[in-house]
Steps between C-alpha positions, in 0.01 A plus 500: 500500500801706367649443831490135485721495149832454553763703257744309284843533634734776332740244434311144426627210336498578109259232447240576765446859365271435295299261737481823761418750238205246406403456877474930541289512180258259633486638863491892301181329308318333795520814663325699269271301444472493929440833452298512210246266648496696833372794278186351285392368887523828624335683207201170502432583897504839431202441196306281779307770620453724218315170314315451848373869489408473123330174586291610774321796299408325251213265676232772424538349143187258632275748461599570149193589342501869714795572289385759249575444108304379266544128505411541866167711405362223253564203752328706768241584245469089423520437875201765606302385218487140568334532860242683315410194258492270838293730671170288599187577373278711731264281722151457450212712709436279809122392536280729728363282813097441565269331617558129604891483441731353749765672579819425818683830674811437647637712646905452635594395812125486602340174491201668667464769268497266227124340337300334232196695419264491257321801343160559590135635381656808580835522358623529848800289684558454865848570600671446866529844650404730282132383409294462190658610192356565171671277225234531165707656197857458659779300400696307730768746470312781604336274772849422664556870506232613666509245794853627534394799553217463707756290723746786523269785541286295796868479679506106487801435298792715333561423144261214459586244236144373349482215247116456345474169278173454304436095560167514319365748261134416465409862442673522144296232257539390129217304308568229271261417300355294207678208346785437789542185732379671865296842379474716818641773655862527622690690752807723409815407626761752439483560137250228250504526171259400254720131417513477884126538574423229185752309693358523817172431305643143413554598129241505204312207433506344106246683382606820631553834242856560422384928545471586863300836602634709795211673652635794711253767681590814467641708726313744743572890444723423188414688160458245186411193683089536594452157292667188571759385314546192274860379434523217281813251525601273209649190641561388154621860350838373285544912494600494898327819506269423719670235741618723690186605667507147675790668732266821558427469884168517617288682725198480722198365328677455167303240326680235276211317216597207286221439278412206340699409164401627194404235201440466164323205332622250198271298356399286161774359272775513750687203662480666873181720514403640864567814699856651521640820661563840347828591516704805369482526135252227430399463150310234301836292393629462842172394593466231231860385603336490838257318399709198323430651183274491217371112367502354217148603435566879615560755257733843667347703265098471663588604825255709699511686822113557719564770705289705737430886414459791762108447491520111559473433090649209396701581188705253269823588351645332188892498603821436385849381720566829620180582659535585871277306745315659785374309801179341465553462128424193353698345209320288215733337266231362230542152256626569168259532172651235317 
């Protein structure tokens, strides 16, 4: 570009002096700045790589949290911790098999190998192959391994994939009993609970007892348990202590009794007398409110309660508000003296 200027004259005009002077200064300035320009592009293409090698470390920045410090150590912490609070719960003991339950094997890639059976007197199951097998006391877990292996040690197959699915479990019964729609005994599918076998029951009738008894044998061979045992389940309990025996699951022969409703009788100078149900903290007040109260003729203050001893005594109890009611008492609200 310095080339291309073209140097005043050493003799020009006295007015055009100036004019060339001007003309050199600009051409002296565009060249610098030529030159200035050319430098910063040269410098900038030399910084291209360095910021493309300092770039490509860094992408192990994803995994962060391997970085040691400790604002790393508490998210890790945070991060292994919160798997453990999602962790499912562990899954119930699977049902032993007997007698009478219907059960398919399939077995992969073996539509001949495959069956629907159904346990006999014995406890024994015919299986393609390898024969009669004995199934009484085994889940279906354990039953898929052992036809696995069977099928691998007799040389059939090589890594055998078994699948046994219980269709019918007739060998594992509930009774429902007492006050429910269909009494009778029920089979276990996968896990019942006591609110599933009343529902499978058809429910409790009206005049059914709002305290249900779980009847459980005891177990064979364990310490503490020779006698039965008796759970009893409020339905009504405003505690919730109790309701959450309706989600204990049950077992074989587990018995589930709803008795009939307990009652308490109201009778003389009341607007509503008859027979009404004892519930939880029943007392002579709620029972006249129950009642429709005392009439004009009544008198609260000659109240008495007949009640039934230990040795089949009738007794009579002069009572005030507060009294608590059993079942079977019966409530006398006499006529005032004057």
């Amino acid at each position: 570009m310095t080339d291309a200027c073209i140097l005043p004259p050493k003799k020009p005009p006295a007015g055009s002096r100036l004019v060339a002077w001007g003309l050199a200064l600009v051409c002296l300035v565009a060249t610098a700045t030529a030159h200035g320009l050319e430098l910063k592009l040269s410098r900038t293409l030399k910084a291209l790589p360095a910021a493309t090698d300092t770039r490509a470390p860094s992408a192990p920045s994803a995994s962060r949290p391997t970085v040691a410090g400790p604002g790393s150590a508490q998210a890790s912490g945070a991060t292994a911790a919160r798997p453990a609070s999602l962790a499912p719960a562990a899954p119930e003991r699977e049902l032993p098999l007997g007698v009478g339950d219907q059960i398919t094997i399939s077995v992969f890639g073996q539509p001949d190998l495959s069956a629907e059976v159904t346990v006999g007197e014995s406890g024994a199951i015919m299986v393609p192959l390898i024969g009669t097998i004995s199934v009484l006391d085994r889940s279906a877990g354990e039953l898929e391994q052992l036809i696995a292996s069977r099928l691998q040690e007799g040389g059939y197959l090589k890594n055998p994939g078994v699948s046994v699915q219980i269709r019918q479990l007739r060998s594992q019964l509930v009774s429902v009993m007492g006050e429910v729609q269909r009494p009778g005994r029920y089979p276990i599918q996968g896990r019942m609970t006591v609110l599933d076998a009343l529902a499978s029951a058809g429910g409790l009738t009206p005049r059914a007892d709002r305290t249900i008894l779980l009847l459980r044998k005891p177990e064979i061979g364990k310490i503490g348990q020779e006698t039965a045992q008796e759970i009893p389940i409020l339905l009504d309990d405003p505690t919730g202590r109790t309701r959450g025996q309706l989600d204990v699951a049950l077992t074989h022969n587990d018995v589930v009794f709803v008795g009939l409703q307990k009652l308490f009788y109201v009778h003389g100078e009341v607007r509503r007398p008859g027979a009404y149900p004892v519930e939880p903290g029943m007392n002579i007040m709620k029972a006249l409110a129950l009642s429709g109260g005392v009439t004009e003729r009544g008198s609260v203050r000659r109240i008495k309660v007949h009640r039934m001893d230990a040795s089949k005594m009738l007794q009579e109890i002069r009572v005030d508000p507060s009294f608590a009611l059993q079942p079977d008492d019966v409530v006398h609200v006499d006529e005032r003296l004057f």
